[in-house]
C-alpha positions as CSV (number, residue, x, y, z in Angstrom):
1,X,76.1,-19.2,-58.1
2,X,76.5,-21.7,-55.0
3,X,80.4,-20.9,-54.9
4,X,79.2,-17.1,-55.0
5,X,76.8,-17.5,-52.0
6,X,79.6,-19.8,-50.2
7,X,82.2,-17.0,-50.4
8,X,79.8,-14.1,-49.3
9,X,79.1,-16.4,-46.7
10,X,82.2,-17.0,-45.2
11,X,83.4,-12.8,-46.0
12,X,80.4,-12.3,-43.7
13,X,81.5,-14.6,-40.8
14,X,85.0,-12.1,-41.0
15,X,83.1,-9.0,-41.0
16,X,82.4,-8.0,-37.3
17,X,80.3,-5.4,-36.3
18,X,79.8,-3.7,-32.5
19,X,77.6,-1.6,-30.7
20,X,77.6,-0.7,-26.6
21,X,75.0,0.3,-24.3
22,X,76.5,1.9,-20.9
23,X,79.4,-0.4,-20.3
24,X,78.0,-3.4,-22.0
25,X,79.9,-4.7,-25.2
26,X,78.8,-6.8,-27.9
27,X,80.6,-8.2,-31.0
28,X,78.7,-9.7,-33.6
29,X,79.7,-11.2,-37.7
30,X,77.7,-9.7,-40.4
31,X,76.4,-13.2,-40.1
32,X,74.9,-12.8,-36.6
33,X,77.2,-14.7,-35.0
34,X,78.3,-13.4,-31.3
35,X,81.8,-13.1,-31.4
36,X,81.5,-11.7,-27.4
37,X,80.2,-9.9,-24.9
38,X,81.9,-7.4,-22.4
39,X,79.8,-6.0,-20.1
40,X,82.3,-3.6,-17.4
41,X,82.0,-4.3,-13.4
42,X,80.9,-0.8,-12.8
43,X,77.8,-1.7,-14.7
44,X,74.8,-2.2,-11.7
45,X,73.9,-6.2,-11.7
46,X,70.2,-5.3,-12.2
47,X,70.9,-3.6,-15.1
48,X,72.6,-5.9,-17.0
49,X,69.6,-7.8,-19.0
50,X,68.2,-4.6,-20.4
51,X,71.7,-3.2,-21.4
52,X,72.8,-6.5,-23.0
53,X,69.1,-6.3,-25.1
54,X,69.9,-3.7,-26.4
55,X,73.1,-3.9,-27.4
56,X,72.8,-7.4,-28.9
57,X,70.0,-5.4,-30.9
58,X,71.5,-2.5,-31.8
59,X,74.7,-5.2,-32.6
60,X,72.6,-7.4,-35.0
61,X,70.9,-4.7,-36.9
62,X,74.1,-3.4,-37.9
63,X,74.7,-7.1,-39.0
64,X,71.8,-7.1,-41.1
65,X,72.4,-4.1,-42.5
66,X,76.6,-4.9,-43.9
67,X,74.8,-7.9,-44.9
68,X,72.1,-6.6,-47.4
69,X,74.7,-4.3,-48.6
70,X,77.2,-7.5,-49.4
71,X,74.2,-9.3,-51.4
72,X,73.5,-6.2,-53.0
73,X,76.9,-5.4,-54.6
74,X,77.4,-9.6,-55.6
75,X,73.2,-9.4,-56.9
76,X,74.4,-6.7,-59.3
77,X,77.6,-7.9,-59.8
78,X,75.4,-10.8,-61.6
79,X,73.6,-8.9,-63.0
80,X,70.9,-9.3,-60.8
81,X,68.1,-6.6,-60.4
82,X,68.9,-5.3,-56.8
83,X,65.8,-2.5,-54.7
84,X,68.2,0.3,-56.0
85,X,68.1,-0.9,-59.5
């Protein structure tokens, strides 16, 4: 099972997920990692902070999201009982 959790774990870190808000560009892993962060010049300086919330948001819900789908597929794959079961 650990050698199960270890590869889900590392298929996770290669799994990258994005989301944008107005010219500002975040890349996260499925493990909620930030991979990077764009944010485009014509984007107005005081601005910035709340665009880059909620794209890191947005970005990491998706994250949690691929990531509860993985550990449902290897939970039933075990034979596991999984919320859909």
């Amino acid at each position: 099972m650990q050698r199960e959790a270890k590869r889900v774990k590392k298929e996770l870190k290669n799994i990258h997920v994005e989301a944008e808000a107005s010219g500002v560009r975040v890349v996260v892993t499925a493990e909620q990692e930030i991979i990077s962060i764009e944010i485009a010049e014509s984007v107005p300086r005081e601005q910035i902070a709340a665009l880059l919330t909620d794209a890191l948001n947005r970005a990491l819900k998706k994250a949690q999201v691929v990531s509860a789908e993985k550990m449902q597929v290897i939970m039933s794959e075990m034979g596991m009982p999984t919320p859909e079961s």
